[in-house]
N, C-alpha and C positions, 0 to 999 in steps of 0.2 A: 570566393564569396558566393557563388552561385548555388552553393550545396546549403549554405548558412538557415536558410529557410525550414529544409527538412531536419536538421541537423534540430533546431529548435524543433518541430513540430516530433522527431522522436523523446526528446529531452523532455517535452512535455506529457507525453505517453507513459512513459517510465515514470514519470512523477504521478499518475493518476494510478498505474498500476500499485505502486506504494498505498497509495491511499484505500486503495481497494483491500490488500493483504494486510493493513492495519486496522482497516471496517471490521473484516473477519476474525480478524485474531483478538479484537474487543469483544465481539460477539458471542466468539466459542468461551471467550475468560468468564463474560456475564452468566452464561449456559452451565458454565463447569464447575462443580463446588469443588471437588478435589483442586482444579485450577488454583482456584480461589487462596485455596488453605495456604498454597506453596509457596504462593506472593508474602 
């Protein structure tokens, strides 16, 4: 139980970093017409 703290405060790391590589990859899709077409 002692580690449960970090264990959460990684799990919530890894969910931001998600959120981040999904920022990007909206971004690059909006930027990219070829993208676009493929969708």
């Amino acid at each position: 139980l002692a580690s449960y703290p970090r264990q959460n405060d990684l799990a919530v790391a890894l969910r931001e970093v998600g959120r981040v590589e999904r920022t990007l990859f909206i971004i690059e899709w909006i930027l990219d017409t070829d993208m676009q077409r493929r969708a």
